[in-house]
PDB file of N, H, CA, C and O in Angstrom:
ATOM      1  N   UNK A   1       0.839  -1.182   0.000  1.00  0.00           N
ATOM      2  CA  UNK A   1       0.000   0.000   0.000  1.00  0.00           C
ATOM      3  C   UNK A   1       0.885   1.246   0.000  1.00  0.00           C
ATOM      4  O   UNK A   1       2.074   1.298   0.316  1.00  0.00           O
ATOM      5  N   UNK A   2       0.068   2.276  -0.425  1.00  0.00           N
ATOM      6  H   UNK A   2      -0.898   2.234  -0.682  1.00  0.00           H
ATOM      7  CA  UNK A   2       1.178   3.557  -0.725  1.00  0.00           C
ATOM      8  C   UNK A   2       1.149   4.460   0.620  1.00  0.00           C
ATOM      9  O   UNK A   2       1.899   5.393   0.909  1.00  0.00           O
ATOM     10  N   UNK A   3       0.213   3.991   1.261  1.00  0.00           N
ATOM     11  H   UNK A   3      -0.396   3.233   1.026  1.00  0.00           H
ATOM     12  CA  UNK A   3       0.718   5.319   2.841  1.00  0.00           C
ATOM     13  C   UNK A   3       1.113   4.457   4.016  1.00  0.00           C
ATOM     14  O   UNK A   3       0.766   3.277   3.966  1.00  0.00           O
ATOM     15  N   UNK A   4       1.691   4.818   4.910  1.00  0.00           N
ATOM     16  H   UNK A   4       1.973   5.776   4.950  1.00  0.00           H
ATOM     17  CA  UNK A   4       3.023   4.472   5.787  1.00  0.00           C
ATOM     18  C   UNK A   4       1.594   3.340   7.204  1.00  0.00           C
ATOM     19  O   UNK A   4       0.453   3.450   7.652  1.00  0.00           O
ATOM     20  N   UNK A   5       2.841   2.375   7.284  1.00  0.00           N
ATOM     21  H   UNK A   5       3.768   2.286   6.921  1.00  0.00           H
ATOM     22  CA  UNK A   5       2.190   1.667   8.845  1.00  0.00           C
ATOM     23  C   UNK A   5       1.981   2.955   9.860  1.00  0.00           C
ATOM     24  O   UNK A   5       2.770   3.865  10.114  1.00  0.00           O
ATOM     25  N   UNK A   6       0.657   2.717  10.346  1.00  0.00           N
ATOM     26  H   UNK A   6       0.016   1.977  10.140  1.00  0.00           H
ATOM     27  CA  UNK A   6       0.432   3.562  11.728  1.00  0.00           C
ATOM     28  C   UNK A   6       0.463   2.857  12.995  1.00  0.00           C
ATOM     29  O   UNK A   6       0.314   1.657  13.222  1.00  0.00           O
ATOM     30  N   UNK A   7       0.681   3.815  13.763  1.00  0.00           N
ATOM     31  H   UNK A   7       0.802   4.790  13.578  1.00  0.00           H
ATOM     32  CA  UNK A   7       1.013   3.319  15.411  1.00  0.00           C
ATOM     33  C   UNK A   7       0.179   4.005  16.274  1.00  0.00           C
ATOM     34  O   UNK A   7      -0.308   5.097  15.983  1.00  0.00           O
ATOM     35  N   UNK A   8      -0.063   3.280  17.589  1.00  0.00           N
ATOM     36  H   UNK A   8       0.334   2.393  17.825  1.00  0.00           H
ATOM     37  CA  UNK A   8      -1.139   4.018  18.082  1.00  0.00           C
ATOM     38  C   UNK A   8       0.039   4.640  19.185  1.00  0.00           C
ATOM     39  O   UNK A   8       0.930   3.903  19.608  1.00  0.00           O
ATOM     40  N   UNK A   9      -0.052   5.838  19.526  1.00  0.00           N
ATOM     41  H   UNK A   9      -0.776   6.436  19.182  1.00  0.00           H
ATOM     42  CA  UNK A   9       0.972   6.668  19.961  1.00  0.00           C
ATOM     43  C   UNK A   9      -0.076   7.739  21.450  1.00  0.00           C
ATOM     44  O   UNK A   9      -1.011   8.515  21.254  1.00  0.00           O
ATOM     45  N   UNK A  10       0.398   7.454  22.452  1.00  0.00           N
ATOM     46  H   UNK A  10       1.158   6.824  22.612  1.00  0.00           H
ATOM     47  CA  UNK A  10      -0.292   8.105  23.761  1.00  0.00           C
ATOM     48  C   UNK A  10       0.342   9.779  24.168  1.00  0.00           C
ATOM     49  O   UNK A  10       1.441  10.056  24.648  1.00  0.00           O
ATOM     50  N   UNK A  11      -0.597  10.559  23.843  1.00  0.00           N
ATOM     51  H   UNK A  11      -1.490  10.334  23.453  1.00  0.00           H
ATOM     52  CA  UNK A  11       0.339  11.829  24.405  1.00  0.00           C
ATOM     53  C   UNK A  11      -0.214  12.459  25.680  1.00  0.00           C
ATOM     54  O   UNK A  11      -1.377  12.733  25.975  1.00  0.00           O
ATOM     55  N   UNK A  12       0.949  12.621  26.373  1.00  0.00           N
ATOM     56  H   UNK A  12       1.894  12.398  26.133  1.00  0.00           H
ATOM     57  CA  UNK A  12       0.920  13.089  27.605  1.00  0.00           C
ATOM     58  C   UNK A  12       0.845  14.479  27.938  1.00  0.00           C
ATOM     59  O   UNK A  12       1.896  15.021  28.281  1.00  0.00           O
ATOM     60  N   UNK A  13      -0.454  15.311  27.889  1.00  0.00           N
ATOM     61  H   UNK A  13      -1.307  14.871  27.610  1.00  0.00           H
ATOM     62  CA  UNK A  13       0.106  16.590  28.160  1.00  0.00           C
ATOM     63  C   UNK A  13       0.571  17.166  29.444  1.00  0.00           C
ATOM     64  O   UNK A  13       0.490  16.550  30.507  1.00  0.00           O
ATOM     65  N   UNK A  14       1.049  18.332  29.329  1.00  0.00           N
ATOM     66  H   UNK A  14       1.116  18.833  28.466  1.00  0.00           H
ATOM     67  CA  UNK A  14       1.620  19.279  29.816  1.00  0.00           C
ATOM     68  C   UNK A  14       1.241  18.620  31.977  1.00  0.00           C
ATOM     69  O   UNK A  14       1.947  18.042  32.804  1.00  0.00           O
ATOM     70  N   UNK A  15      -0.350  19.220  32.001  1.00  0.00           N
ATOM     71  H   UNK A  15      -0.924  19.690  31.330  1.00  0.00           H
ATOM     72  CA  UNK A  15      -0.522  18.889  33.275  1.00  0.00           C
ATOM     73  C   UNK A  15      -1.515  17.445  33.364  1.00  0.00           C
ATOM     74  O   UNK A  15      -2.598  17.361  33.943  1.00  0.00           O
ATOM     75  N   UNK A  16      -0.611  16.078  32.414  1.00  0.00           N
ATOM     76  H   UNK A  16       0.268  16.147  31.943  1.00  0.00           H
ATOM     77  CA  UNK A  16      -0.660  14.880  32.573  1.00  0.00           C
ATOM     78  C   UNK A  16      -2.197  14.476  32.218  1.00  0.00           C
ATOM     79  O   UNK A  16      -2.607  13.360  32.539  1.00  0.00           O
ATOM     80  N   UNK A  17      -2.758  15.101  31.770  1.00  0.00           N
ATOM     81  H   UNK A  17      -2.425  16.007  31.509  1.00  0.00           H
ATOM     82  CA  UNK A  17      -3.793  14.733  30.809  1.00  0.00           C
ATOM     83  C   UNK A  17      -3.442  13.685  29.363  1.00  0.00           C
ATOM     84  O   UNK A  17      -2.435  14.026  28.744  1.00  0.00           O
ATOM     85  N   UNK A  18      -4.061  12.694  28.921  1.00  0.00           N
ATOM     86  H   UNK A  18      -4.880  12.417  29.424  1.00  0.00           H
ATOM     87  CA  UNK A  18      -3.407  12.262  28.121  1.00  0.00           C
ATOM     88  C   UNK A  18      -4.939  11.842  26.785  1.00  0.00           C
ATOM     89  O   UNK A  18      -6.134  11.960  27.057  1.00  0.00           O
ATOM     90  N   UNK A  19      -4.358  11.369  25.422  1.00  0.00           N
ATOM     91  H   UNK A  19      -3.387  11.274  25.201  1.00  0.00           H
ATOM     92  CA  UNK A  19      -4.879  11.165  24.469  1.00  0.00           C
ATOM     93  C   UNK A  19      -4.332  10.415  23.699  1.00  0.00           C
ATOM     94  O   UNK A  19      -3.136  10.706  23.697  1.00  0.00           O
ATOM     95  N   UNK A  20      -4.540   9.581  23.015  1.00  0.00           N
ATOM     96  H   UNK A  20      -5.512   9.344  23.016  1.00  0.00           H
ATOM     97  CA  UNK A  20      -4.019   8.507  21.879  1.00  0.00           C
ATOM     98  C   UNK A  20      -4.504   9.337  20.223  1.00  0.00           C
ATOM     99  O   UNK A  20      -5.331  10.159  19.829  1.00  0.00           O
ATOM    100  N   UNK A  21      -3.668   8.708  19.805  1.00  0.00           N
ATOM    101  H   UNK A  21      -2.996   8.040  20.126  1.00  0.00           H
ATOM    102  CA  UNK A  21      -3.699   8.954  18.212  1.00  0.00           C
ATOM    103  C   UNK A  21      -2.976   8.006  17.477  1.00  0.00           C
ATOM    104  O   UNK A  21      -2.139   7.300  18.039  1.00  0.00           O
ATOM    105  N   UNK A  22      -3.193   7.922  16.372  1.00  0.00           N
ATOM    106  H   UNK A  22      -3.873   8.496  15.916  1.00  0.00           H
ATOM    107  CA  UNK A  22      -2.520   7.143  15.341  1.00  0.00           C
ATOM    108  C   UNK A  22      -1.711   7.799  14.471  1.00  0.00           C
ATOM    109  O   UNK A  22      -2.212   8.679  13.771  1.00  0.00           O
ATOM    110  N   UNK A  23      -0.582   7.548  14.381  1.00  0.00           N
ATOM    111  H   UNK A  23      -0.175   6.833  14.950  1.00  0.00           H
ATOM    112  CA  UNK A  23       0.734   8.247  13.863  1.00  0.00           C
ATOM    113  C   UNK A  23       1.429   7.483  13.511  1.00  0.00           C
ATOM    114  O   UNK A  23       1.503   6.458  14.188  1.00  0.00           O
ATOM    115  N   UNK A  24       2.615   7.659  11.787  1.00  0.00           N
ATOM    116  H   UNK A  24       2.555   8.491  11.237  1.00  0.00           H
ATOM    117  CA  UNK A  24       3.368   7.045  11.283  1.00  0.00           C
ATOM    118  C   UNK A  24       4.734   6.888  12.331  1.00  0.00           C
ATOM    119  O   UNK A  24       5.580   6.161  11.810  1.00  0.00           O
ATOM    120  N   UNK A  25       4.989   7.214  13.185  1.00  0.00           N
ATOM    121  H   UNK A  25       4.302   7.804  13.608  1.00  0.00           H
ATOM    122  CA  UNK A  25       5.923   7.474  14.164  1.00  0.00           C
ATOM    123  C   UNK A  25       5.429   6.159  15.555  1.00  0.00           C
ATOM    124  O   UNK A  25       4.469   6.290  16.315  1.00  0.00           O
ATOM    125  N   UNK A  26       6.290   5.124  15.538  1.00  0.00           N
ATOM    126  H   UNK A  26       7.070   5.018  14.921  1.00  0.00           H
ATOM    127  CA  UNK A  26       6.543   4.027  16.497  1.00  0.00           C
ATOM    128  C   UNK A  26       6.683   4.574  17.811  1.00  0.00           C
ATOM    129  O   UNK A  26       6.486   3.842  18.781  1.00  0.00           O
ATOM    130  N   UNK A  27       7.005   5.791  17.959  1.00  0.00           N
ATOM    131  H   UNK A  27       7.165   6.386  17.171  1.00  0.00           H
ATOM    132  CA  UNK A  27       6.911   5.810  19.501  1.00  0.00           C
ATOM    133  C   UNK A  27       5.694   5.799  20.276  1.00  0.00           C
ATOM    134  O   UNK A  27       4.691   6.454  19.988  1.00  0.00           O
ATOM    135  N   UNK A  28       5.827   4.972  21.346  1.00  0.00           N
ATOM    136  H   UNK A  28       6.641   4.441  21.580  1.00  0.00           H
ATOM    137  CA  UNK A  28       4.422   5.034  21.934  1.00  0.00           C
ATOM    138  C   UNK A  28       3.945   5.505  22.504  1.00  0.00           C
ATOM    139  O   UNK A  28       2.731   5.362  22.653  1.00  0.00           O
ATOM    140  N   UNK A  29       4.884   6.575  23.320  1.00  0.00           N
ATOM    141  H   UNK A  29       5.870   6.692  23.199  1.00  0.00           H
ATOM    142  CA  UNK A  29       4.339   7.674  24.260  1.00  0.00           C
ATOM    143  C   UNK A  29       5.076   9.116  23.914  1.00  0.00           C
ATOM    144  O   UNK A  29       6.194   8.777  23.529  1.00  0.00           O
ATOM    145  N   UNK A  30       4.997  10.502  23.866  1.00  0.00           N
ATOM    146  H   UNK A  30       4.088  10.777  24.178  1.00  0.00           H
ATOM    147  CA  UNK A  30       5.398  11.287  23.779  1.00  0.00           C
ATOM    148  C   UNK A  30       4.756  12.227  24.880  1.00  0.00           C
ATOM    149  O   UNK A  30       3.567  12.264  25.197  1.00  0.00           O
ATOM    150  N   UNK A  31       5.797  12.976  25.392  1.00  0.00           N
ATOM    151  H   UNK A  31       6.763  12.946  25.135  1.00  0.00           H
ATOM    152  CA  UNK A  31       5.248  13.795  27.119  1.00  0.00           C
ATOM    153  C   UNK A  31       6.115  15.162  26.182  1.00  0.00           C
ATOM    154  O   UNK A  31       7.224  15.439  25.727  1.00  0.00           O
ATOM    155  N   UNK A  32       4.433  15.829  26.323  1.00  0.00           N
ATOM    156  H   UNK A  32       3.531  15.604  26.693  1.00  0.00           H
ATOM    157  CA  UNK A  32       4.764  17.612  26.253  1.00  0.00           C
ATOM    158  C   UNK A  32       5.106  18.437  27.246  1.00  0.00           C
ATOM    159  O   UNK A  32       4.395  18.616  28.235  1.00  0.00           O
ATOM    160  N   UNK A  33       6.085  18.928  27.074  1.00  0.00           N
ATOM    161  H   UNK A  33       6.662  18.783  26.270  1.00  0.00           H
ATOM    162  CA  UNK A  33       6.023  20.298  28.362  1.00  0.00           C
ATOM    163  C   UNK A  33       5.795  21.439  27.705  1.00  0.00           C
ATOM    164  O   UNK A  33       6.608  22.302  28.035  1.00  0.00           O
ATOM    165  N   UNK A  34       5.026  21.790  26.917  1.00  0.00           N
ATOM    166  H   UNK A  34       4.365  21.089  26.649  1.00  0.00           H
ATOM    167  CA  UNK A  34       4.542  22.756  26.315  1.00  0.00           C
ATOM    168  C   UNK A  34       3.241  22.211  25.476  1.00  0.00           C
ATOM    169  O   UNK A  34       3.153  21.198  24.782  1.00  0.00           O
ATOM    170  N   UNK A  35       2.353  23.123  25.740  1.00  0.00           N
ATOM    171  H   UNK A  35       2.425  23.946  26.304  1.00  0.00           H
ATOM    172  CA  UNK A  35       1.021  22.841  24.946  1.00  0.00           C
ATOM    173  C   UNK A  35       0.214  24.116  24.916  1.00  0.00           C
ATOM    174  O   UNK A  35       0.801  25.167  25.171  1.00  0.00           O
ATOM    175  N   UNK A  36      -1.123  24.127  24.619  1.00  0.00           N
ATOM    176  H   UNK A  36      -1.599  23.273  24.411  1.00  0.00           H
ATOM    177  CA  UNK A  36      -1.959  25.300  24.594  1.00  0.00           C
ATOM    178  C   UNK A  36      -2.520  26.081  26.097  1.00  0.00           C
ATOM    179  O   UNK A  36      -2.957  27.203  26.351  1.00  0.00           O
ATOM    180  N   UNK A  37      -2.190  24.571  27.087  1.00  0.00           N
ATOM    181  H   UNK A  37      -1.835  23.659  26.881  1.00  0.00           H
ATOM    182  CA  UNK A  37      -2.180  25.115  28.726  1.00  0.00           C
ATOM    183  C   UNK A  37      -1.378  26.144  28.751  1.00  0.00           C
ATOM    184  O   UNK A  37      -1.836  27.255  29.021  1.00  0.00           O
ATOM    185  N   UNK A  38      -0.123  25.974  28.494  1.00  0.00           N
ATOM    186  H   UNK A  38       0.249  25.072  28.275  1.00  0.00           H
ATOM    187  CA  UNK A  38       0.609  27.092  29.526  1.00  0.00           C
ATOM    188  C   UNK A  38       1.890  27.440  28.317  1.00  0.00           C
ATOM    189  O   UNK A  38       3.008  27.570  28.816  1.00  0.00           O
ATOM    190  N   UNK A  39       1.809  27.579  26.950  1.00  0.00           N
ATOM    191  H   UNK A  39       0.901  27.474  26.545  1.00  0.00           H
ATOM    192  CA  UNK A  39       2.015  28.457  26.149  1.00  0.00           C
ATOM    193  C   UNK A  39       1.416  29.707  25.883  1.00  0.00           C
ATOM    194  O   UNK A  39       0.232  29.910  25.616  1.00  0.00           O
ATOM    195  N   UNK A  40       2.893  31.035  26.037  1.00  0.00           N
ATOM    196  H   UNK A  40       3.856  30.871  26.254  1.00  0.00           H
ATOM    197  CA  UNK A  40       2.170  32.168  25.988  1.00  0.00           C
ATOM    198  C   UNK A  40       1.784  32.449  24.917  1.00  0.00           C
ATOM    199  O   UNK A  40       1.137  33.495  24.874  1.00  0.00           O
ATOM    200  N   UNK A  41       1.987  31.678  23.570  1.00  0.00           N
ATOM    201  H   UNK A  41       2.513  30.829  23.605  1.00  0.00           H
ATOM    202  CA  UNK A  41       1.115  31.944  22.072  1.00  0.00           C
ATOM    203  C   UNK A  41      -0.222  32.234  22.435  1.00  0.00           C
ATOM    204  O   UNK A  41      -0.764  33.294  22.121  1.00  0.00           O
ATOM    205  N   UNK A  42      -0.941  31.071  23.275  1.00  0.00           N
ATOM    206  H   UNK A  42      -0.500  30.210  23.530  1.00  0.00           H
ATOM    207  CA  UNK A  42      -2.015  30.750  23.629  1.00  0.00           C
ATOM    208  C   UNK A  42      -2.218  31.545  24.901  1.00  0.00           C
ATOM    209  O   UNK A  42      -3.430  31.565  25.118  1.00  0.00           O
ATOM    210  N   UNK A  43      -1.567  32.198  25.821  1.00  0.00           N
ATOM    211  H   UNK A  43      -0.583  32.182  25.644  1.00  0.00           H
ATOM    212  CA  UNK A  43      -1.857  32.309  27.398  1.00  0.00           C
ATOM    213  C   UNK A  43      -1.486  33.769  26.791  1.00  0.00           C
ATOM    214  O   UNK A  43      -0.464  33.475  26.171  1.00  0.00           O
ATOM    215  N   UNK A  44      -1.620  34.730  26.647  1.00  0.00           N
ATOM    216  H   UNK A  44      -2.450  34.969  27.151  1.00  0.00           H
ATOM    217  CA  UNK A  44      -0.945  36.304  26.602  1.00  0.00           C
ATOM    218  C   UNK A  44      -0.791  36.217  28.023  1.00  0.00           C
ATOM    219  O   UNK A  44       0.403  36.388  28.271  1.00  0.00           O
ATOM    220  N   UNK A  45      -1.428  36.035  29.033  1.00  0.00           N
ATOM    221  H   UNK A  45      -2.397  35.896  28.831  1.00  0.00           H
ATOM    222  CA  UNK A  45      -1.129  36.469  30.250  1.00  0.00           C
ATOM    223  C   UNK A  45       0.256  35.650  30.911  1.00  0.00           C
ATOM    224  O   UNK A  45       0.797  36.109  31.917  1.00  0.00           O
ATOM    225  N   UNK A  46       0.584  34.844  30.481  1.00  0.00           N
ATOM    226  H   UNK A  46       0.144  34.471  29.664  1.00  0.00           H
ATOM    227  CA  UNK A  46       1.507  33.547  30.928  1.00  0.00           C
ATOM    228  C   UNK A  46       3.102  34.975  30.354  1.00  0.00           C
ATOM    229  O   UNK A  46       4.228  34.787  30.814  1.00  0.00           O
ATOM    230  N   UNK A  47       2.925  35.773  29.725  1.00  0.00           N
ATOM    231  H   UNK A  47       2.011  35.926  29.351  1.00  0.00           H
ATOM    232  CA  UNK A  47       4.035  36.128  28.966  1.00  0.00           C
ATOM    233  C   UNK A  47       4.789  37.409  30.193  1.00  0.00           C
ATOM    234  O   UNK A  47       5.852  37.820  29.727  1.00  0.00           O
ATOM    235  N   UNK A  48       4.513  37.945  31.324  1.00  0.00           N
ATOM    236  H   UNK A  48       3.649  37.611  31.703  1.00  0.00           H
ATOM    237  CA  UNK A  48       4.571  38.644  31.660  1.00  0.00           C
ATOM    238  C   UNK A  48       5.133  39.636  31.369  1.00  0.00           C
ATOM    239  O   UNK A  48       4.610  40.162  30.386  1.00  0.00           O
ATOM    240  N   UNK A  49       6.450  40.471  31.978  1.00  0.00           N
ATOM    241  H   UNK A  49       6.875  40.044  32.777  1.00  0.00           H
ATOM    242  CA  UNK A  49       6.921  41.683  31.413  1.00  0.00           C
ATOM    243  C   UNK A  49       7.443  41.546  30.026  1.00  0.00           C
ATOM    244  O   UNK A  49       7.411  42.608  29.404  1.00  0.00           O
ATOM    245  N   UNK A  50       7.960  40.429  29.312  1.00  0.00           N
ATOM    246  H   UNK A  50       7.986  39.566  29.817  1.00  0.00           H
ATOM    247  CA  UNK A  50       9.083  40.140  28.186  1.00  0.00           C
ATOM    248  C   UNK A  50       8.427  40.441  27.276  1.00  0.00           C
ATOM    249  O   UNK A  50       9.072  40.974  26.374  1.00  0.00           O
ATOM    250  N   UNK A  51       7.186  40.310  27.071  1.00  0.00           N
ATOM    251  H   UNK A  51       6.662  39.877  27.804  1.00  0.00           H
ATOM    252  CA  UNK A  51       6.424  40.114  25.896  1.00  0.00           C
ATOM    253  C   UNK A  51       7.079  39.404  24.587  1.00  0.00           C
ATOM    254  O   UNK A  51       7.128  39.790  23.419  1.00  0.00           O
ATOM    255  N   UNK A  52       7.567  38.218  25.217  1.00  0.00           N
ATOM    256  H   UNK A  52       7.527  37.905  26.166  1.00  0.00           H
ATOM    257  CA  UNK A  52       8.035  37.546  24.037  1.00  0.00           C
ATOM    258  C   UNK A  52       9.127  38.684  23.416  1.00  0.00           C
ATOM    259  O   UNK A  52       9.357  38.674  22.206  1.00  0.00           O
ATOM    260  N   UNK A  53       9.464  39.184  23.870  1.00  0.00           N
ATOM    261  H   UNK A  53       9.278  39.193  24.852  1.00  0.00           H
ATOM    262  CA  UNK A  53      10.934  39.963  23.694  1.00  0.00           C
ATOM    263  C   UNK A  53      12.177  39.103  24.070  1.00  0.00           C
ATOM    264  O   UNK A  53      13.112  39.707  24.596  1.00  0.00           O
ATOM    265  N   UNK A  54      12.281  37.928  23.887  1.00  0.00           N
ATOM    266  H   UNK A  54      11.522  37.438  23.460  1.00  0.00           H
ATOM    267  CA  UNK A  54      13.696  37.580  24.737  1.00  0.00           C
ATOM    268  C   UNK A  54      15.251  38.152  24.449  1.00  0.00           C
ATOM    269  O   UNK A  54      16.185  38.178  25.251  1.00  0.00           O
ATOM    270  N   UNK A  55      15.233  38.560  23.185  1.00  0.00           N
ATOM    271  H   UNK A  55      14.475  38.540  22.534  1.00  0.00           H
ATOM    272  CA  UNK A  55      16.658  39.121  22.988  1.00  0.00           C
ATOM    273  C   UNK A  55      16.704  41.077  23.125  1.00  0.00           C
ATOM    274  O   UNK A  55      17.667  41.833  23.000  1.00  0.00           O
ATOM    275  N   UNK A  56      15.431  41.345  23.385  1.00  0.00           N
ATOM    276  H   UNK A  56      14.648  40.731  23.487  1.00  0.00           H
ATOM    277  CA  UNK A  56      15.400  42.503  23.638  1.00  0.00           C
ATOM    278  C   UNK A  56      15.252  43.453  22.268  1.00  0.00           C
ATOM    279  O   UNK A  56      15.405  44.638  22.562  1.00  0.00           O
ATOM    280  N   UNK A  57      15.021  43.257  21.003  1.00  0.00           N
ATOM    281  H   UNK A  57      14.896  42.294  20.764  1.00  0.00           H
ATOM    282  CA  UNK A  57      15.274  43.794  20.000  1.00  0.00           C
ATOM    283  C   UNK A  57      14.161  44.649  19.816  1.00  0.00           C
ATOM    284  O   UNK A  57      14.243  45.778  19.335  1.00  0.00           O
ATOM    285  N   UNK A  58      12.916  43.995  20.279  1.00  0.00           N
ATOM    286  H   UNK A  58      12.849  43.077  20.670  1.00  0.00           H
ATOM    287  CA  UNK A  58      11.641  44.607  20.209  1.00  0.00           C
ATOM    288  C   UNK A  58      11.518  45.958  21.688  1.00  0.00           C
ATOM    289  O   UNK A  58      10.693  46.792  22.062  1.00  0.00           O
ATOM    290  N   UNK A  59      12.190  45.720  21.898  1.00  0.00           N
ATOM    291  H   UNK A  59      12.860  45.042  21.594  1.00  0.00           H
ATOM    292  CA  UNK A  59      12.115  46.890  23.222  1.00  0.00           C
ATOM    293  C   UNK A  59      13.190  48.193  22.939  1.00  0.00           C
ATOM    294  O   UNK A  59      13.145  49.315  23.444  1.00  0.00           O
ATOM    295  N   UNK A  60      14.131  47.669  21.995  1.00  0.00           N
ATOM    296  H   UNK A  60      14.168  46.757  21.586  1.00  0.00           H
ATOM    297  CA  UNK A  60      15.194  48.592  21.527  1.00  0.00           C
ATOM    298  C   UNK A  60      14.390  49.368  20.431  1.00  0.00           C
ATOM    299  O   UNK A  60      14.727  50.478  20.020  1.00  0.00           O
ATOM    300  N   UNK A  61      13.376  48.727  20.030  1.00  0.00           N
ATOM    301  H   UNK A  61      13.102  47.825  20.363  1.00  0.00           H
ATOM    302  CA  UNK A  61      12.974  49.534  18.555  1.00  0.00           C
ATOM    303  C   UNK A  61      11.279  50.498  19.342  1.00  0.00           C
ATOM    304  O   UNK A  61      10.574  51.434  18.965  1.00  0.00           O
ATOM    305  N   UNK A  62      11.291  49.895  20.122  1.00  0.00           N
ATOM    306  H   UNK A  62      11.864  49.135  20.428  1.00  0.00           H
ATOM    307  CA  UNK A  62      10.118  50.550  20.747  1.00  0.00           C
ATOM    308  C   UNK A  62      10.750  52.162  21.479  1.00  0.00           C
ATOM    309  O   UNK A  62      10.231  53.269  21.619  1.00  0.00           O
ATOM    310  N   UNK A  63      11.836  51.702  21.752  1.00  0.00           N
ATOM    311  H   UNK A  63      12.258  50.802  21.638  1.00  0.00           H
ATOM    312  CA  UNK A  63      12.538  52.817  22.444  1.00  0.00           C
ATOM    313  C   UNK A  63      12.949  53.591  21.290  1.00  0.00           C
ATOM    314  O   UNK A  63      13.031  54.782  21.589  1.00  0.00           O
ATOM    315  N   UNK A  64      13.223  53.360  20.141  1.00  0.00           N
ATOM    316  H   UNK A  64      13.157  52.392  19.899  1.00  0.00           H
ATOM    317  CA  UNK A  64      13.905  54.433  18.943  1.00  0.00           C
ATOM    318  C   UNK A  64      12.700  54.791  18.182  1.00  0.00           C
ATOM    319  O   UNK A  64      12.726  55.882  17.613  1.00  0.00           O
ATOM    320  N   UNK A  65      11.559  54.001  18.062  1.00  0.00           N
ATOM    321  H   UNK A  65      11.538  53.114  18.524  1.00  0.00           H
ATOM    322  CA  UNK A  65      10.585  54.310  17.314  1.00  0.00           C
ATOM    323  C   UNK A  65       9.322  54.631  17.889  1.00  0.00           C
ATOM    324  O   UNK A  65       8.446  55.228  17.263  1.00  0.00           O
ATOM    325  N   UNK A  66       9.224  54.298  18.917  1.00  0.00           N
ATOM    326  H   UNK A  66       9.935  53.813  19.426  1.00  0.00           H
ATOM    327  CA  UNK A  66       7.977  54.574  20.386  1.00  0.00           C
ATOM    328  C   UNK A  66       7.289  55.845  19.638  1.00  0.00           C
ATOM    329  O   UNK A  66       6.069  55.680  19.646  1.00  0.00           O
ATOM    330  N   UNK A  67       7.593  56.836  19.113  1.00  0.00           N
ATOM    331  H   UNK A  67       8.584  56.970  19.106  1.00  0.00           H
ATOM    332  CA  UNK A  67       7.013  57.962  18.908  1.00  0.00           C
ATOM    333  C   UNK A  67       6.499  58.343  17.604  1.00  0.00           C
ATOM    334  O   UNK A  67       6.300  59.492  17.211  1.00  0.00           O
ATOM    335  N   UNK A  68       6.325  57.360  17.034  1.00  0.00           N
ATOM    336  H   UNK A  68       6.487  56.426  17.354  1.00  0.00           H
ATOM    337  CA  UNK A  68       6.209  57.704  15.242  1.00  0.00           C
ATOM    338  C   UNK A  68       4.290  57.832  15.250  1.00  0.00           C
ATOM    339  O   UNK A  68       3.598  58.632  14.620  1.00  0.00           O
ATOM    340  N   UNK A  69       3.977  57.054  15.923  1.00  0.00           N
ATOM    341  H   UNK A  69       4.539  56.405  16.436  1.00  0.00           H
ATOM    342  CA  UNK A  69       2.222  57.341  16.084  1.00  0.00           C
ATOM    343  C   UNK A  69       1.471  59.216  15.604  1.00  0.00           C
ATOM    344  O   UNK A  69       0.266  59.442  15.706  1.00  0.00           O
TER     345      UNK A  69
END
């Protein structure tokens, strides 16, 4: 057949909630520490002061450009 053996594969989320799926991938368990719980993609509030700024570039340009409004 032309599409791949599937596996039934258990995922573990974040705060140990879990779900099965079927996936070309043999592993049988996969454990997230990141998911839609407590990712700030998903959480804006989870992001506190950084705002997803980690290298600071966005705070440097806010500071040179802050005033163009």
């Amino acid at each position: 057949s032309s599409f791949p053996e599937r596996f039934d594969q258990t995922v573990v989320l974040s705060n140990g909630a879990t779900f099965t799926l079927r996936t070309p991938s043999p592993r049988p368990q996969i454990r997230l520490t990141r998911d839609t719980r407590n990712h700030p993609l998903w959480n804006p509030e989870l992001r506190g002061s950084s705002s997803g700024d980690d290298s600071g570039q966005l705070s440097r340009f806010s500071k040179k450009f802050g005033d163009l409004e």
